[in-house]
RODO-2510 file (C-alpha; in nm, 4 decimals, decimal comma):
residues 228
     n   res          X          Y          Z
     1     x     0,0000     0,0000     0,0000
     2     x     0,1442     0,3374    -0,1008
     3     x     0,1476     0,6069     0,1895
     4     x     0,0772     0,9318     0,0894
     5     x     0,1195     1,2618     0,3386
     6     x    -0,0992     1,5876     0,2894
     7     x     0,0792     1,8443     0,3967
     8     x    -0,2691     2,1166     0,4747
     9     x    -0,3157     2,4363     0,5865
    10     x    -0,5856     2,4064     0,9073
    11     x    -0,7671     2,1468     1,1146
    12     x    -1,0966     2,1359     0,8689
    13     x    -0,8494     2,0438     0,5649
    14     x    -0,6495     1,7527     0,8030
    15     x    -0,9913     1,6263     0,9281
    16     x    -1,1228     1,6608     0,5822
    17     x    -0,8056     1,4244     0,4456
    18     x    -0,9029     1,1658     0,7143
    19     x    -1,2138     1,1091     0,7439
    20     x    -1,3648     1,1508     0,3696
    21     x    -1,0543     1,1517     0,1294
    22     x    -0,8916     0,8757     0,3118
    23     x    -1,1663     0,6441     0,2903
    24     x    -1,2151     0,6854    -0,0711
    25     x    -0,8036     0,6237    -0,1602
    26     x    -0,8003     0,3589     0,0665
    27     x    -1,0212     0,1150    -0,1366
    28     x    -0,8027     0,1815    -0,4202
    29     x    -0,4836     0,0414    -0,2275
    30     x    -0,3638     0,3992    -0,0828
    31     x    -0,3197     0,5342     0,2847
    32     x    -0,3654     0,9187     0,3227
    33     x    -0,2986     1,0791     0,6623
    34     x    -0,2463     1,4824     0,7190
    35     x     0,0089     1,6834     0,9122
    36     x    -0,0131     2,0798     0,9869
    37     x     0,2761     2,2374     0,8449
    38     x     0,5668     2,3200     1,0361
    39     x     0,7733     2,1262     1,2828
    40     x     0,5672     2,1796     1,6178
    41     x     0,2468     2,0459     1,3967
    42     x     0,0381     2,2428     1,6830
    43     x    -0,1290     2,5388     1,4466
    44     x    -0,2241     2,5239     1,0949
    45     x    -0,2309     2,8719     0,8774
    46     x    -0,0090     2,8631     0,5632
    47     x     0,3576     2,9177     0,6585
    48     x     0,6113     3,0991     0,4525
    49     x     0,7547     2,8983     0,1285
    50     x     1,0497     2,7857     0,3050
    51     x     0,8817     2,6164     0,6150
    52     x     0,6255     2,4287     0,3544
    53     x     0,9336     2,3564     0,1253
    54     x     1,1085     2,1639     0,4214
    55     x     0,8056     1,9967     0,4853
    56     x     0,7690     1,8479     0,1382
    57     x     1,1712     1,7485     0,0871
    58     x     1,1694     1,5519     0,4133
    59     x     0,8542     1,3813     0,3474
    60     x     1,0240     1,2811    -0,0423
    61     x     1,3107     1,1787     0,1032
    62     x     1,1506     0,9031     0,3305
    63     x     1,0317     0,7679     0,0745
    64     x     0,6427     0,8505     0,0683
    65     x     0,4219     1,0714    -0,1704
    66     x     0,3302     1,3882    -0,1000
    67     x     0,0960     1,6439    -0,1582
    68     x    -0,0861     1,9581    -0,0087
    69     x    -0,3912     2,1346     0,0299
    70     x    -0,3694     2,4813     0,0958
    71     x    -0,5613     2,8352    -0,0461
    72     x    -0,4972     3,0082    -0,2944
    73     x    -0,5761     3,3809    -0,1333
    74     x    -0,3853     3,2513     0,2050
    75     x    -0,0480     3,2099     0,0306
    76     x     0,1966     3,4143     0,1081
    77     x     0,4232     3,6077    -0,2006
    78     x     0,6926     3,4087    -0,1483
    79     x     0,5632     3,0663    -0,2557
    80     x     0,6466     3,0200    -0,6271
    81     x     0,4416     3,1123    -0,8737
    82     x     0,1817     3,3368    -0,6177
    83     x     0,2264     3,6786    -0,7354
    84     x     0,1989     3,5673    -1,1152
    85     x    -0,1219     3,3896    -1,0679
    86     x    -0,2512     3,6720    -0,8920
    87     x    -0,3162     3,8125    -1,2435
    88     x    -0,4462     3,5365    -1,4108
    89     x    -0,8267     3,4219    -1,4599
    90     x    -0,9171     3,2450    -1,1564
    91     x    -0,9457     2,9094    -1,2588
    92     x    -0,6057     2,9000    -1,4020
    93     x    -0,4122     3,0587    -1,0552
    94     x    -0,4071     2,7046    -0,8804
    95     x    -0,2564     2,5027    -1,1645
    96     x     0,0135     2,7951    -1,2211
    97     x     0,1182     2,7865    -0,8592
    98     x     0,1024     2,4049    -0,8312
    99     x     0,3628     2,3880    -1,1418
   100     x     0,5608     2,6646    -0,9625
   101     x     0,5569     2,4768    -0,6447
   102     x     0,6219     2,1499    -0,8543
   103     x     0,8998     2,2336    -1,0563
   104     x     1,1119     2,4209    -0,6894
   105     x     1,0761     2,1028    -0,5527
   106     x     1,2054     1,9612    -0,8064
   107     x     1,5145     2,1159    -0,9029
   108     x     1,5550     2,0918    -0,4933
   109     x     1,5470     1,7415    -0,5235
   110     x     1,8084     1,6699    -0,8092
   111     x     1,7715     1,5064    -1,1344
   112     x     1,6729     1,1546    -0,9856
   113     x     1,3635     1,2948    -0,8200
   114     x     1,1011     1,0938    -0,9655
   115     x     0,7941     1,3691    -1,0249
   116     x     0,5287     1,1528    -0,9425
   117     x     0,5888     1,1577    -0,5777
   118     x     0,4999     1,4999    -0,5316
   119     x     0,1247     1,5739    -0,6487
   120     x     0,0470     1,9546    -0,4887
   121     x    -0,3142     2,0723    -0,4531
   122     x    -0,3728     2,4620    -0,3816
   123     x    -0,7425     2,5091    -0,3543
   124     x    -0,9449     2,7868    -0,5554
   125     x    -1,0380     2,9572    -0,3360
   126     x    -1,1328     2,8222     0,0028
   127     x    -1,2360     2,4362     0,1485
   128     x    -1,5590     2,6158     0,1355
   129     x    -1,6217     2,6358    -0,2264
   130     x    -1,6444     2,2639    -0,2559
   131     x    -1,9172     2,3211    -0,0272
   132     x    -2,1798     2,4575    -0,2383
   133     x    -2,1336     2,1129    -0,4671
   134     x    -2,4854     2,0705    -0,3712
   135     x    -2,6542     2,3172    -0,2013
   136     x    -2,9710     2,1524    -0,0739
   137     x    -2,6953     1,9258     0,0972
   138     x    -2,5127     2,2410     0,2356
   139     x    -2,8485     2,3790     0,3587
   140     x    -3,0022     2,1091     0,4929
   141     x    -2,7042     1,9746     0,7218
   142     x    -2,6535     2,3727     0,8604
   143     x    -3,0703     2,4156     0,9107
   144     x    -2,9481     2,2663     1,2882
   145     x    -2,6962     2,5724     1,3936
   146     x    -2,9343     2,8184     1,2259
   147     x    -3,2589     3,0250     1,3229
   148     x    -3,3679     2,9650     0,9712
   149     x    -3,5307     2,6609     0,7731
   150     x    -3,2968     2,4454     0,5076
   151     x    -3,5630     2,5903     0,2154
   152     x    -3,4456     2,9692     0,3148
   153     x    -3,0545     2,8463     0,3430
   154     x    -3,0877     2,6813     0,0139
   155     x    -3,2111     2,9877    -0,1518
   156     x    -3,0010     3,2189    -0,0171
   157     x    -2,7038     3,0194    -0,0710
   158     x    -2,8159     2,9589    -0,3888
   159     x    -2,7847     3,2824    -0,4722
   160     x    -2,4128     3,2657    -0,3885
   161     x    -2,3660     3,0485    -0,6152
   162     x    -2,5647     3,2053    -0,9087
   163     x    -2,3843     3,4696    -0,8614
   164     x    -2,0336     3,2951    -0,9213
   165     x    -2,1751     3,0707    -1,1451
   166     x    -1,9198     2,7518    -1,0264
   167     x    -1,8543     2,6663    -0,6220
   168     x    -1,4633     2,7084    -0,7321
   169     x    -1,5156     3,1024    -0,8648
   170     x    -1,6726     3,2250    -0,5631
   171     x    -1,4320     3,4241    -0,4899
   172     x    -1,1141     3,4893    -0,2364
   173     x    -1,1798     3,8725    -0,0646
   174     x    -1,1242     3,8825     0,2801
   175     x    -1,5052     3,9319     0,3338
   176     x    -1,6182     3,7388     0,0178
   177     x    -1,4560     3,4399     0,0306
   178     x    -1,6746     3,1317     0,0730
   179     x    -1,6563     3,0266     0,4448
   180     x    -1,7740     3,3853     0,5523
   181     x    -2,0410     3,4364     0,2961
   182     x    -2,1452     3,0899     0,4708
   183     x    -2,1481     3,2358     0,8144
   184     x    -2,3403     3,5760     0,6618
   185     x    -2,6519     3,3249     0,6291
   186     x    -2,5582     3,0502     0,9127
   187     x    -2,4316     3,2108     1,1986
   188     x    -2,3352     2,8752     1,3569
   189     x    -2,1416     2,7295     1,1172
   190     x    -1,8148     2,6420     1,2354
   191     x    -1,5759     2,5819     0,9667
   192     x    -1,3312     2,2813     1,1639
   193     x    -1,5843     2,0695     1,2880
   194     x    -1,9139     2,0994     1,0562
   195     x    -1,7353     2,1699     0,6772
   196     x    -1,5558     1,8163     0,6732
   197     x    -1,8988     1,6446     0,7553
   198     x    -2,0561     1,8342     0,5052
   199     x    -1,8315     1,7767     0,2521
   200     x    -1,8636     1,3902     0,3396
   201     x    -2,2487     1,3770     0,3336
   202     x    -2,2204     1,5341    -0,0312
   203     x    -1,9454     1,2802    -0,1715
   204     x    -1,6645     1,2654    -0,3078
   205     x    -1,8119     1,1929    -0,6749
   206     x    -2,0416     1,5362    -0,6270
   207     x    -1,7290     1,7230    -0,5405
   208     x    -1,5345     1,5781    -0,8202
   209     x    -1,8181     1,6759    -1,0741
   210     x    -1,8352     2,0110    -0,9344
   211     x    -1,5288     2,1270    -0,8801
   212     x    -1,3061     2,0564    -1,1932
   213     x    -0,9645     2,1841    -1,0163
   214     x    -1,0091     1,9547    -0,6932
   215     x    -1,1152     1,6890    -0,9587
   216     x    -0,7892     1,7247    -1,1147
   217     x    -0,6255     1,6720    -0,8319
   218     x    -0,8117     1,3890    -0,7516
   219     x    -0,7343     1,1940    -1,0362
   220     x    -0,3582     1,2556    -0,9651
   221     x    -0,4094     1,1210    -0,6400
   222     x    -0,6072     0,7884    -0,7871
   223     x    -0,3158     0,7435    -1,0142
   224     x    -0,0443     0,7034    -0,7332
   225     x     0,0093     0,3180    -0,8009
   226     x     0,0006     0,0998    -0,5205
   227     x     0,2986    -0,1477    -0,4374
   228     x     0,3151    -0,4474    -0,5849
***
């Protein structure tokens, strides 16, 4: 069984990893598991390039396959590839990075580095966008930690997402960003605890269809071969 290592930015994104992305991988001969980044793995919150970039080489060099989930907007200007993508269409600013991110590590890790081991994910925008997949799903399983009914959540969210037109292009401003236009019509949603059982109650096949970036990444995952 291959091991992978996500490397992720906060507790929703490491309890997302284990308890819906794992399960999925798993049947397919894979183990996933999720560390914060940095060495005291006590707080998540996307570090500086460097701290990240240590975090990737030592996980290569044991010998296991890595990858990451972090946001977009979060990154700081140091990581490769950020302040480019900052002025490209959205859906193309998490592939640019990743291939940024991709080839450092790369040329960090010599000409024997087999590329395959490292499959990066940066998320466009938020965990949140994957979210509004389904948005009777997304209403229905916050009605509990609201004052309003799941038929006035779904319409309002909804609206959200008419607006962006695709759960990935809602967008990444400080106030606009997915998690907190969330909270502007569920003021009990608590992003650590309630968005990874969300997103497992929607699935990872409504996700994939959905979201065509975290699909991507998804199907980089599924092709990580398992030991024969």
């Amino acid at each position: 069984m291959n091991e992978i290592v996500a490397i992720v930015e906060g507790q929703t994104e490491q309890t997302f990893v284990r308890d819906v992305l794992a399960e999925h991988l798993g049947g397919r001969g894979m183990s996933i598991w999720a560390v914060l980044p940095g060495r005291s793995r006590r707080k998540g919150g996307v570090k500086k390039w460097k701290t990240a970039r240590g975090d990737i080489i030592r996980t290569l060099r044991e010998g296991r396959y890595c990858t990451t989930m972090f946001d977009f907007y979060a990154l700081p200007d140091d990581w490769p590839g950020r302040k480019e993508a900052a002025t490209l269409p959205w859906e193309e600013r998490g592939e640019h990075v990743e291939q940024a991110i991709s080839n450092d590590i790369a040329a960090a890790c010599g000409e024997s580095f087999d590329r395959r081991q490292f499959v990066p994910y940066v998320q466009v925008h938020e965990f949140e966008a994957l979210l509004f997949s389904n948005i009777t799903e997304l209403a229905r399983s916050c009605e509990a930690v609201s004052d309003h009914p799941s038929e006035t959540l779904r319409q309002r969210l909804q609206a959200v997402l008419d607006e962006a037109a695709n759960p990935e292009a809602i967008d990444d401003g400080h106030d606009t960003c997915p998690s907190r236009r969330i909270l502007r019509v569920v003021r009990g949603y608590r992003k650590a605890t309630l968005g990874p059982i969300i997103a497992g109650r929607i699935g990872i096949e409504t996700l994939r269809g959905a979201c065509l970036h975290f699909a991507s990444w998804l199907e980089r995952l599924e092709k990580v071969a398992p030991t024969s």
